[in-house]
TIKE-148026 format. One record per atom (N, C-alpha, C, CB): residue in three letters; atom name; y, x, z. Coordinates in steps of 0.02 Angstrom, whole numbers, plus 50000, padded with zeros to 5 digits. Glycine has a CB too. Layout:
BEGIN
nutor residu: ALA&atome: CA&py: Y&px: X&pz: Z $
...
//
This chain:
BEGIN
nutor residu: UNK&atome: N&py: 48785&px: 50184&pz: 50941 $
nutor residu: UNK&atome: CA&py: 48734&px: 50233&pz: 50932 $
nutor residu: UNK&atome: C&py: 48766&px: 50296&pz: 50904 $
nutor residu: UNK&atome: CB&py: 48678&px: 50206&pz: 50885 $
nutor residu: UNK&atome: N&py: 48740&px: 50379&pz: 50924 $
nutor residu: UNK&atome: CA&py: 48768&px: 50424&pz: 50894 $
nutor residu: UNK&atome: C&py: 48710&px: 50468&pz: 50888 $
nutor residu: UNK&atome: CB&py: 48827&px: 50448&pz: 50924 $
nutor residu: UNK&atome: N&py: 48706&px: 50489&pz: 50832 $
nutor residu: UNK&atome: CA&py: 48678&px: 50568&pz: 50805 $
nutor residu: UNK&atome: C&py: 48699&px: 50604&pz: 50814 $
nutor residu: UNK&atome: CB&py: 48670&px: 50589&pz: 50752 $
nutor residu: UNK&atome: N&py: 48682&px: 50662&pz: 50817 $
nutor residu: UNK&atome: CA&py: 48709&px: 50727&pz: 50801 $
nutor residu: UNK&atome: C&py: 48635&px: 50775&pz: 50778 $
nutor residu: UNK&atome: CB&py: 48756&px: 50758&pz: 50874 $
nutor residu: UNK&atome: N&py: 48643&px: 50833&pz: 50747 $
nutor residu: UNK&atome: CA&py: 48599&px: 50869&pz: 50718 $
nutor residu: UNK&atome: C&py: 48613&px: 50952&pz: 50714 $
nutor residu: UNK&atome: CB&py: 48593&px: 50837&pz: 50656 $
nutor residu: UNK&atome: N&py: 48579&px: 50984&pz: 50711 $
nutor residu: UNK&atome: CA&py: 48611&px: 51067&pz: 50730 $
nutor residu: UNK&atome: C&py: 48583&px: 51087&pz: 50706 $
nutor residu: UNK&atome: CB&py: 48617&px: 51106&pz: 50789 $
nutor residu: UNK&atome: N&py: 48563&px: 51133&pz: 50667 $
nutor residu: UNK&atome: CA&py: 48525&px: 51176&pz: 50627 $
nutor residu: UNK&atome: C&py: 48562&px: 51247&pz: 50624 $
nutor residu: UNK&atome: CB&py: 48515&px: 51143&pz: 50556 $
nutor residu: UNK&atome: N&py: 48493&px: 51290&pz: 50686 $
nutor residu: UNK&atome: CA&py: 48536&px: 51346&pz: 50724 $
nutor residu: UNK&atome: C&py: 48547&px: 51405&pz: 50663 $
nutor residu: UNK&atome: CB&py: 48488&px: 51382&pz: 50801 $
nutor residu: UNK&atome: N&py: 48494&px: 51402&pz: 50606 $
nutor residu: UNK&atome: CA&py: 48488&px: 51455&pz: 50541 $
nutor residu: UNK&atome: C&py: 48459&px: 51425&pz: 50497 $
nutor residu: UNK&atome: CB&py: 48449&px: 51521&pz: 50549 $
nutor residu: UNK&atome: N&py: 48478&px: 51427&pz: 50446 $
nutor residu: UNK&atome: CA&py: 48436&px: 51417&pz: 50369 $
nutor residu: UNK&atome: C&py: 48377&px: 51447&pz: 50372 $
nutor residu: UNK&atome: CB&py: 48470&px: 51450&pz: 50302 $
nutor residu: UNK&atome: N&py: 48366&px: 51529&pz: 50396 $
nutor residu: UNK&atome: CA&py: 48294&px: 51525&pz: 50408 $
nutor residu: UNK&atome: C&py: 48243&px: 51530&pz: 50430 $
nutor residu: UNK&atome: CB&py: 48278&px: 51531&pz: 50397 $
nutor residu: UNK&atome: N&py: 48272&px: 51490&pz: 50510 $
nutor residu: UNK&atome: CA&py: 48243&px: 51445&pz: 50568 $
nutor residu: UNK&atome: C&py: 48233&px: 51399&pz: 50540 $
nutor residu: UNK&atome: CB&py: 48279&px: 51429&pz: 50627 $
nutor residu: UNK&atome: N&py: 48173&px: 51381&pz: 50531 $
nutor residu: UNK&atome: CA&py: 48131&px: 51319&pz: 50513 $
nutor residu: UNK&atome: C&py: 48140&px: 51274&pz: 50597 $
nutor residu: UNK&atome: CB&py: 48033&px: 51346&pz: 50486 $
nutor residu: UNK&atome: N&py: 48212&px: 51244&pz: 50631 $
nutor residu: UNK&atome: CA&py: 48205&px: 51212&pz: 50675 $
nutor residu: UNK&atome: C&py: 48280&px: 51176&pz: 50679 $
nutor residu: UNK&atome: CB&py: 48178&px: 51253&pz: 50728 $
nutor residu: UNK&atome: N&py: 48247&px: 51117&pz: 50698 $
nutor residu: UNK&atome: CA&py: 48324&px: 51079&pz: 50708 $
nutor residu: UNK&atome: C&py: 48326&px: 51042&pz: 50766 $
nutor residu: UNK&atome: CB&py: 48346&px: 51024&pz: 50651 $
nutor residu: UNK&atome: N&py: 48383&px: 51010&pz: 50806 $
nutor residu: UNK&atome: CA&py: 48410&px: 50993&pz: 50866 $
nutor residu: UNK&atome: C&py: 48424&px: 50944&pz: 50859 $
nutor residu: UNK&atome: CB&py: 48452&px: 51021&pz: 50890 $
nutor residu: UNK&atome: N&py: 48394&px: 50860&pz: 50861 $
nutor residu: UNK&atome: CA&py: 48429&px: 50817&pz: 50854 $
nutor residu: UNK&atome: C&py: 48446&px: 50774&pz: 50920 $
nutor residu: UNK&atome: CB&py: 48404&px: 50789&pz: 50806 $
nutor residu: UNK&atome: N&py: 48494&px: 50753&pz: 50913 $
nutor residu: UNK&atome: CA&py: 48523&px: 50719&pz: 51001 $
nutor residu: UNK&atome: C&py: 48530&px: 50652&pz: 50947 $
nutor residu: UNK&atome: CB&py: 48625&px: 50760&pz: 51060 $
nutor residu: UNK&atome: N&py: 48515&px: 50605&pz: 50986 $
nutor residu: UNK&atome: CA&py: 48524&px: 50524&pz: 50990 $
nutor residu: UNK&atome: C&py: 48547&px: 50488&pz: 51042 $
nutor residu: UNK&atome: CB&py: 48469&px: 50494&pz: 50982 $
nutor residu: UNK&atome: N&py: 48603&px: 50454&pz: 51057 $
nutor residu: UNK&atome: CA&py: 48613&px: 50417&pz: 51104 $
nutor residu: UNK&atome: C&py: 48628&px: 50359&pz: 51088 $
nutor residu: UNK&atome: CB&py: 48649&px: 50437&pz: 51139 $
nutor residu: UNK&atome: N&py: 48612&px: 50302&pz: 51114 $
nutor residu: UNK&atome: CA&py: 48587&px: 50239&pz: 51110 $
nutor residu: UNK&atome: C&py: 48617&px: 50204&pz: 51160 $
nutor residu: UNK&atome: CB&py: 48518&px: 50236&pz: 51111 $
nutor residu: UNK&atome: N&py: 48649&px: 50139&pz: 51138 $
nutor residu: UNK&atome: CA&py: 48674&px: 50067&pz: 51226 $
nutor residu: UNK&atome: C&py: 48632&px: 50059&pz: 51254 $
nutor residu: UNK&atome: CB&py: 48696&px: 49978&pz: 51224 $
nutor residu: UNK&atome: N&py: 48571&px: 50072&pz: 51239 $
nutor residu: UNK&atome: CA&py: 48523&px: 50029&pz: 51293 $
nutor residu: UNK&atome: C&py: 48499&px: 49975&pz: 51261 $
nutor residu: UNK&atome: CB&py: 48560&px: 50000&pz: 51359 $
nutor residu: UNK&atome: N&py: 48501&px: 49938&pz: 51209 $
nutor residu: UNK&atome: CA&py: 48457&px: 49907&pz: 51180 $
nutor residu: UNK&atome: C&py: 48396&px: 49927&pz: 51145 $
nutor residu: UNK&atome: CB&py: 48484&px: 49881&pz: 51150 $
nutor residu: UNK&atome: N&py: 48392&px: 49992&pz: 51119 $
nutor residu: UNK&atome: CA&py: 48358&px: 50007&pz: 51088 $
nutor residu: UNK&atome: C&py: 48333&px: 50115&pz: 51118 $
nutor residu: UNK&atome: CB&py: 48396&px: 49978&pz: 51016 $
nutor residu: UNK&atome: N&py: 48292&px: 50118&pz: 51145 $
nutor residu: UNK&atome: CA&py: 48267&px: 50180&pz: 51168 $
nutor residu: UNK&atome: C&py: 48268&px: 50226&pz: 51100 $
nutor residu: UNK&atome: CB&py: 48189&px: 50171&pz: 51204 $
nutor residu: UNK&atome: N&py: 48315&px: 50276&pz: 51115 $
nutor residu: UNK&atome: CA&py: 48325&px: 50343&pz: 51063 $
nutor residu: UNK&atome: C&py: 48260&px: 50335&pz: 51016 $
nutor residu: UNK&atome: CB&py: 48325&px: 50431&pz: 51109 $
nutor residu: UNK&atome: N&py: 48204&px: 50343&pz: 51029 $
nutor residu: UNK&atome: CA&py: 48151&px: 50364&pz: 51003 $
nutor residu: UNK&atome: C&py: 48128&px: 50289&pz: 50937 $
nutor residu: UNK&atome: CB&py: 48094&px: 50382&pz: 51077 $
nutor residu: UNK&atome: N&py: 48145&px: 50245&pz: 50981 $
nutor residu: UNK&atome: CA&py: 48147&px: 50178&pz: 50930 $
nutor residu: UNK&atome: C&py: 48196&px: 50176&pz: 50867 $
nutor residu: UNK&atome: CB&py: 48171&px: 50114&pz: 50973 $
nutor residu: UNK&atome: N&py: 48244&px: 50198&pz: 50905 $
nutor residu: UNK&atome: CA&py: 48304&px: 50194&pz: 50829 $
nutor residu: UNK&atome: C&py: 48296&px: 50254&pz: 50795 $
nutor residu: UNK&atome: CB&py: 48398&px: 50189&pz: 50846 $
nutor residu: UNK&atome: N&py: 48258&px: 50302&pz: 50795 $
nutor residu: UNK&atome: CA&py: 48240&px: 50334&pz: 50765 $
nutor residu: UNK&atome: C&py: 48182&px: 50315&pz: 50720 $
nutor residu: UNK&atome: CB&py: 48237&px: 50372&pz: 50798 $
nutor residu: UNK&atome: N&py: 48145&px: 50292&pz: 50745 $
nutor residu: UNK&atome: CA&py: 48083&px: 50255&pz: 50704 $
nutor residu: UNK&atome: C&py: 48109&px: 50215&pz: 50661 $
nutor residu: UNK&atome: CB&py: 48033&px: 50213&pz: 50742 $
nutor residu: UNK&atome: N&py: 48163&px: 50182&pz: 50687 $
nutor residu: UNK&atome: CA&py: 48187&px: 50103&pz: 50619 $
nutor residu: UNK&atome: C&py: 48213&px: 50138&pz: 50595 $
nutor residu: UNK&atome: CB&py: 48237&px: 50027&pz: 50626 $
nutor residu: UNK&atome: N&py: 48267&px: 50194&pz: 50615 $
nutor residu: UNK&atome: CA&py: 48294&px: 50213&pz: 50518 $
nutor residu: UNK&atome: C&py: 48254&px: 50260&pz: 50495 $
nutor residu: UNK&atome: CB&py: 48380&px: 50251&pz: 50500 $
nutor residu: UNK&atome: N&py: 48204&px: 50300&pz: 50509 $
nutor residu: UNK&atome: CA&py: 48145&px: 50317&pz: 50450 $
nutor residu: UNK&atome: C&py: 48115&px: 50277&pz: 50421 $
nutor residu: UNK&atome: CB&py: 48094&px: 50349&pz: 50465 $
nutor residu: UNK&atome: N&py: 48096&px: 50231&pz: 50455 $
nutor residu: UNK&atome: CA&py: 48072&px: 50143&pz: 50420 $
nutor residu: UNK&atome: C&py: 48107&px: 50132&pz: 50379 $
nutor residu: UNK&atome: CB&py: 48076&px: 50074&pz: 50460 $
nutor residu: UNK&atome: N&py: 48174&px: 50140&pz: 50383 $
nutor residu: UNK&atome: CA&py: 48248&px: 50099&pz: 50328 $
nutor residu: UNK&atome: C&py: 48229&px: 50163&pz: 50296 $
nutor residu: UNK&atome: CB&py: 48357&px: 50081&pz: 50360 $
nutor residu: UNK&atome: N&py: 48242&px: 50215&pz: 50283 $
nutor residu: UNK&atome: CA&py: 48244&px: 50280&pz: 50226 $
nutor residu: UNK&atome: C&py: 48168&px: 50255&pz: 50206 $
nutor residu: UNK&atome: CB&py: 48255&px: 50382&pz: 50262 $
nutor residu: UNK&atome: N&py: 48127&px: 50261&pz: 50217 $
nutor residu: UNK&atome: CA&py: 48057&px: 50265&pz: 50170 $
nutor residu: UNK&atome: C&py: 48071&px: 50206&pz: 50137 $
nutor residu: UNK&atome: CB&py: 47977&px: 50265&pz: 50208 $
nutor residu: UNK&atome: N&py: 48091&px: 50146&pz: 50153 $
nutor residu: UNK&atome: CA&py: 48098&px: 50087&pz: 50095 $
nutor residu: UNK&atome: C&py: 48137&px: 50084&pz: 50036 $
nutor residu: UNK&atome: CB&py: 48119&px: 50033&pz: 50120 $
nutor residu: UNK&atome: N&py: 48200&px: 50124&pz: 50084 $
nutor residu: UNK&atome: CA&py: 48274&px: 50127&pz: 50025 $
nutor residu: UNK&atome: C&py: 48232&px: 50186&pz: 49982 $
nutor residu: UNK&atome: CB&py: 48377&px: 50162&pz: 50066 $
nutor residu: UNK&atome: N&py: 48195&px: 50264&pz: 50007 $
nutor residu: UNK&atome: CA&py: 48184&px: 50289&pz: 49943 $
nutor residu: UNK&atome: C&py: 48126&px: 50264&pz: 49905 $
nutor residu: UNK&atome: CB&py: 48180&px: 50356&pz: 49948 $
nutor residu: UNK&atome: N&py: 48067&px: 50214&pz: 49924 $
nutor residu: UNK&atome: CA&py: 48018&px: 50186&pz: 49881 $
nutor residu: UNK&atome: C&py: 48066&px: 50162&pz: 49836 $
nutor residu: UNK&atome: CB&py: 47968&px: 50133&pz: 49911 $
nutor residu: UNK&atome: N&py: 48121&px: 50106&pz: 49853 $
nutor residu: UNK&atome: CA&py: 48137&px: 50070&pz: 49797 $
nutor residu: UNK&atome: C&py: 48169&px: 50119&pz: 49750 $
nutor residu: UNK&atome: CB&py: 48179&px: 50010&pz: 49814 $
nutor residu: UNK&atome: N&py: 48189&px: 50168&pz: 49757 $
nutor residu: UNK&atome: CA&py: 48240&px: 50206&pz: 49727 $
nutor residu: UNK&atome: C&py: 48190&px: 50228&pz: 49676 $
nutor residu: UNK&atome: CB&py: 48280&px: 50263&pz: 49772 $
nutor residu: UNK&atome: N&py: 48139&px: 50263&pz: 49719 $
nutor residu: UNK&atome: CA&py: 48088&px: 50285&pz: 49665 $
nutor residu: UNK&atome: C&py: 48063&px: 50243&pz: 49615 $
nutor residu: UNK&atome: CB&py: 48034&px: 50306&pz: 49693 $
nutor residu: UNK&atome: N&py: 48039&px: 50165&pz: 49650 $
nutor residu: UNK&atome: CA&py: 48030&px: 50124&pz: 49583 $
nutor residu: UNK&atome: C&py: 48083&px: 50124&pz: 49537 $
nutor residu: UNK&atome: CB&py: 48017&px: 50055&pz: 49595 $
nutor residu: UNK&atome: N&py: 48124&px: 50099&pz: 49558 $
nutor residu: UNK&atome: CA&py: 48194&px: 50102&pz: 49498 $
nutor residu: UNK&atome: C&py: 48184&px: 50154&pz: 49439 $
nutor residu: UNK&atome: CB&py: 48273&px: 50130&pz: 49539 $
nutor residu: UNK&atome: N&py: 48173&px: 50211&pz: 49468 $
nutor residu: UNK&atome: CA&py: 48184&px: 50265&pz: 49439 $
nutor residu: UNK&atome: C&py: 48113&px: 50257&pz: 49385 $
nutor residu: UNK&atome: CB&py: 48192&px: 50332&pz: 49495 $
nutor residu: UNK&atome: N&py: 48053&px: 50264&pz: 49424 $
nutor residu: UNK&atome: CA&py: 48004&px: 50255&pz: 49359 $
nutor residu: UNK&atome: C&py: 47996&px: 50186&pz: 49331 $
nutor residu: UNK&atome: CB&py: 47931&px: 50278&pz: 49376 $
nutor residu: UNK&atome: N&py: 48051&px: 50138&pz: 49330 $
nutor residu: UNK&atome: CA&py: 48059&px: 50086&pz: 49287 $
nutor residu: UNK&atome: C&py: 48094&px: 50119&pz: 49237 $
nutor residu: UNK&atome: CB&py: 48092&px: 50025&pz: 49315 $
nutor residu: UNK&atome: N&py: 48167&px: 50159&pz: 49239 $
nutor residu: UNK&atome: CA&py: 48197&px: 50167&pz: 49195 $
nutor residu: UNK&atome: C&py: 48171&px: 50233&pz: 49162 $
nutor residu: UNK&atome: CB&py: 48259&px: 50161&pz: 49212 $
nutor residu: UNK&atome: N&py: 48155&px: 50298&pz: 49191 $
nutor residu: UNK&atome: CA&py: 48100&px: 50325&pz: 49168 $
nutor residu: UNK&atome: C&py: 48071&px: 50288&pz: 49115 $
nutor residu: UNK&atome: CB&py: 48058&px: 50334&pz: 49216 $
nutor residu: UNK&atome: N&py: 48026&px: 50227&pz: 49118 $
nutor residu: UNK&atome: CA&py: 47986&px: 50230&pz: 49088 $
nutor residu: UNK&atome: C&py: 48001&px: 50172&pz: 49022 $
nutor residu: UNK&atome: CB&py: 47933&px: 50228&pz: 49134 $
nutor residu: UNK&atome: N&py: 48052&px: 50150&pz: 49024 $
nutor residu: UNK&atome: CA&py: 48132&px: 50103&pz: 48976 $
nutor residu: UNK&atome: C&py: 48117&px: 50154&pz: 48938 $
nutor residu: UNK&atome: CB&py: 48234&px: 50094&pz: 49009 $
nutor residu: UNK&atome: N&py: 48161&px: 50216&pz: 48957 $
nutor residu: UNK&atome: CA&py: 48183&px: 50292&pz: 48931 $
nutor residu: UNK&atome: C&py: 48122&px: 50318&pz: 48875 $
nutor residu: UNK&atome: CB&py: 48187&px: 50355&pz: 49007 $
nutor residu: UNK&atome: N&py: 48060&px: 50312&pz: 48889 $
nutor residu: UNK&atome: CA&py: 48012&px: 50349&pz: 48860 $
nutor residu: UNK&atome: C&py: 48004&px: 50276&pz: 48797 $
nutor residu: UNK&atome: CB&py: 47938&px: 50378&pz: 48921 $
nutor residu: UNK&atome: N&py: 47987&px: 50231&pz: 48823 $
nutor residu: UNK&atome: CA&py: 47989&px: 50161&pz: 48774 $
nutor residu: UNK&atome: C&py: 48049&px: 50165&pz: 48713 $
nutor residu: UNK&atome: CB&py: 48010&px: 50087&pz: 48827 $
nutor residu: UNK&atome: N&py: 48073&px: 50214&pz: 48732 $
nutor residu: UNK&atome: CA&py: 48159&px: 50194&pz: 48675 $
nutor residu: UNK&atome: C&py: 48160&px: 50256&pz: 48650 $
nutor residu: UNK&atome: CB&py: 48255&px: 50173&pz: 48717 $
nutor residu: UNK&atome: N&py: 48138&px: 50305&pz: 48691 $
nutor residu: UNK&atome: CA&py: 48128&px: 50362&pz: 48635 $
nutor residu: UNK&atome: C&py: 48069&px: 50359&pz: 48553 $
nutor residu: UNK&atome: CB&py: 48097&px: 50425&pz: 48688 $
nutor residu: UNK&atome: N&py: 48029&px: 50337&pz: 48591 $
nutor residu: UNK&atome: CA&py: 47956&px: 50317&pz: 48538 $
nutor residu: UNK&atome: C&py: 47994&px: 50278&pz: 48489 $
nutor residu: UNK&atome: CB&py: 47880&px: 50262&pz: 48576 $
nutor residu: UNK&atome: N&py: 48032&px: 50224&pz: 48492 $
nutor residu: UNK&atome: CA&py: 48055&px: 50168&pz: 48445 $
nutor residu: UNK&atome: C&py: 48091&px: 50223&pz: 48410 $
nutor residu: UNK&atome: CB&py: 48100&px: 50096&pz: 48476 $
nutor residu: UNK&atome: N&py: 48140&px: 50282&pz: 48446 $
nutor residu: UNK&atome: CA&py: 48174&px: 50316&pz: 48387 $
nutor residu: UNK&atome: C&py: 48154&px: 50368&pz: 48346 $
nutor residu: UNK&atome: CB&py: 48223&px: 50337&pz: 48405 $
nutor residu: UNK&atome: N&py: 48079&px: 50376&pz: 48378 $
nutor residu: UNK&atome: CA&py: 48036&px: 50424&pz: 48340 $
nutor residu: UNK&atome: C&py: 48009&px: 50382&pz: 48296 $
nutor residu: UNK&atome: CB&py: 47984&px: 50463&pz: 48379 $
nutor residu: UNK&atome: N&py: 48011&px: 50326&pz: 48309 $
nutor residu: UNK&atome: CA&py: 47977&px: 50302&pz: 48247 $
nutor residu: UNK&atome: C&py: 47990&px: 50295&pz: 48183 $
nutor residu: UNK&atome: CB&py: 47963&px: 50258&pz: 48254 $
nutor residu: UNK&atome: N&py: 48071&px: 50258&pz: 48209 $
nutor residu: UNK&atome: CA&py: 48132&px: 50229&pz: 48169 $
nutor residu: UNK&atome: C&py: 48124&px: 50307&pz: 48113 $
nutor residu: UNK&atome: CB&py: 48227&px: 50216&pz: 48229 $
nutor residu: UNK&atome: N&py: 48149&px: 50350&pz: 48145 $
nutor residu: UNK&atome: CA&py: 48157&px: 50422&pz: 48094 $
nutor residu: UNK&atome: C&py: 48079&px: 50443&pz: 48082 $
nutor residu: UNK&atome: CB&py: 48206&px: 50500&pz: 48140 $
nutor residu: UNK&atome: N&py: 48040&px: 50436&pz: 48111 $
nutor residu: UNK&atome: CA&py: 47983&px: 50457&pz: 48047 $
nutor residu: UNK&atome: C&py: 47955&px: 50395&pz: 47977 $
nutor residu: UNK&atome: CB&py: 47902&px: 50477&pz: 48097 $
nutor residu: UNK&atome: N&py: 47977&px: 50340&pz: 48028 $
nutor residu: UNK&atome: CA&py: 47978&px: 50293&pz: 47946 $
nutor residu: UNK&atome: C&py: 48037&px: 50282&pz: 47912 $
nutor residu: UNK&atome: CB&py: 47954&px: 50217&pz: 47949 $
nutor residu: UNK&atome: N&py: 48072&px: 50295&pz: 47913 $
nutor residu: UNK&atome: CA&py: 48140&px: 50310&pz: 47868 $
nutor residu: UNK&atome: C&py: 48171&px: 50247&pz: 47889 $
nutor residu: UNK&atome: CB&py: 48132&px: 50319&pz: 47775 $
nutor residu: UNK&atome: N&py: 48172&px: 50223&pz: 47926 $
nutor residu: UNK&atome: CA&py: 48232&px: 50152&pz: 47944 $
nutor residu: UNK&atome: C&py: 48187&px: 50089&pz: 47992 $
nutor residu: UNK&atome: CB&py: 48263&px: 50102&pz: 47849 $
nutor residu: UNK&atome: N&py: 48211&px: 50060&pz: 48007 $
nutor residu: UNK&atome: CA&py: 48187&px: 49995&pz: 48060 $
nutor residu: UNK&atome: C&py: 48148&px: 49960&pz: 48021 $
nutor residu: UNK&atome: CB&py: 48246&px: 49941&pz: 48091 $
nutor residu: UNK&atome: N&py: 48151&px: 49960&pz: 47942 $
nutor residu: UNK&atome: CA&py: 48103&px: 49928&pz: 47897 $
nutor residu: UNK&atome: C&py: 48044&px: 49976&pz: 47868 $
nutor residu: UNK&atome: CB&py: 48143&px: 49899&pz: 47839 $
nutor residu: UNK&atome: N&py: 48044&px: 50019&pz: 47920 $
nutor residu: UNK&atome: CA&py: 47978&px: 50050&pz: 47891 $
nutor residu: UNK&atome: C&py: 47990&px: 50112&pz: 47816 $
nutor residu: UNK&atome: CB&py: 47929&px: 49972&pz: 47863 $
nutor residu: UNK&atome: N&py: 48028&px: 50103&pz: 47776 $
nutor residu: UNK&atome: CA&py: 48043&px: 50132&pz: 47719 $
nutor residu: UNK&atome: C&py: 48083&px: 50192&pz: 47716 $
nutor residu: UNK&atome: CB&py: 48069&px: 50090&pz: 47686 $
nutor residu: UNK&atome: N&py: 48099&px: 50222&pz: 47671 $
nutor residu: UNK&atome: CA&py: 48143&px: 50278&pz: 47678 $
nutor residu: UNK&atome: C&py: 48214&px: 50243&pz: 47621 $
nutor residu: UNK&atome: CB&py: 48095&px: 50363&pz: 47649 $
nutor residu: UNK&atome: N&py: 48207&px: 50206&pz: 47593 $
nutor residu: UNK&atome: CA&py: 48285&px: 50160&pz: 47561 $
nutor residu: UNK&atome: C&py: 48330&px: 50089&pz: 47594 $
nutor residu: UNK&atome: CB&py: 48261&px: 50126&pz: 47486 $
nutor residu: UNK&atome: N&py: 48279&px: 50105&pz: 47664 $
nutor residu: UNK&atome: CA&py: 48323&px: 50052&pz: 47719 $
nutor residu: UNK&atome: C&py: 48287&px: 49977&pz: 47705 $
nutor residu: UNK&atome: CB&py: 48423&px: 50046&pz: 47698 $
nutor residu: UNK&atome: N&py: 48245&px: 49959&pz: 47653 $
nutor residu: UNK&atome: CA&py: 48228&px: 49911&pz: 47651 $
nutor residu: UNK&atome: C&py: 48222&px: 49870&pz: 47593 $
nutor residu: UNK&atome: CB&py: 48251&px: 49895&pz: 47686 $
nutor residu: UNK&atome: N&py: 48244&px: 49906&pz: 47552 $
nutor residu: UNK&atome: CA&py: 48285&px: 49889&pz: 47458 $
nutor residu: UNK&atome: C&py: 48212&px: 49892&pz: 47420 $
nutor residu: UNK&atome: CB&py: 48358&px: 49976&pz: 47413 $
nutor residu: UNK&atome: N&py: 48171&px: 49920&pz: 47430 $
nutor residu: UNK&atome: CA&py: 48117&px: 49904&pz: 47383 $
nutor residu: UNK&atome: C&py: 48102&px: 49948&pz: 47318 $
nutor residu: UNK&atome: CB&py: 48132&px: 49840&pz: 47360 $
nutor residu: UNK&atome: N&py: 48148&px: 49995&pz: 47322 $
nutor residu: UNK&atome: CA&py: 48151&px: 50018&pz: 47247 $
nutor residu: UNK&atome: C&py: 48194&px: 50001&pz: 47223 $
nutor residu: UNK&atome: CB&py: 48107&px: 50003&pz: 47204 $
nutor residu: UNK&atome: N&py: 48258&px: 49973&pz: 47225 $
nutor residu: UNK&atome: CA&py: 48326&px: 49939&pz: 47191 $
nutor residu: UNK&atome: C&py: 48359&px: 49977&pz: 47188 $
nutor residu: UNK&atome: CB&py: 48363&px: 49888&pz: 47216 $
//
């Protein structure tokens, strides 16, 4: 299978794509499966991303917390009590 792609100006909103194909699969088909393959690979990408995104925001809060209560024990002497 071969691509090729031409893009006659940056700002020509137009592009040239040639596909040639063995014969198992009609240009227009293998074009369809790998937009099929790109929209899945970038869904998952995107999930990934607002998984860790959202890790990221979870771990910031814990360190906002940590420093507005003065330590992981809540206190501003780490946990000592007054000692």
């Amino acid at each position: 299978m071969l691509t090729d792609e031409t893009v006659a100006h940056p700002n020509v909103p137009e592009m040239l794509l040639r596909v040639q194909t063995d014969g198992t699969l009609t240009p227009r088909d293998a074009i369809v499966n790998v937009c099929k393959q790109l929209v899945a690979s970038y869904g998952q990408l995107g999930r990934e991303f607002q998984k860790e995104f959202a890790l990221r925001q979870y771990a910031d809060q814990g360190e906002q917390s940590n420093a507005a209560g003065g330590g992981a024990n809540g206190n501003a002497n780490g946990g000592m009590n007054g000692l």
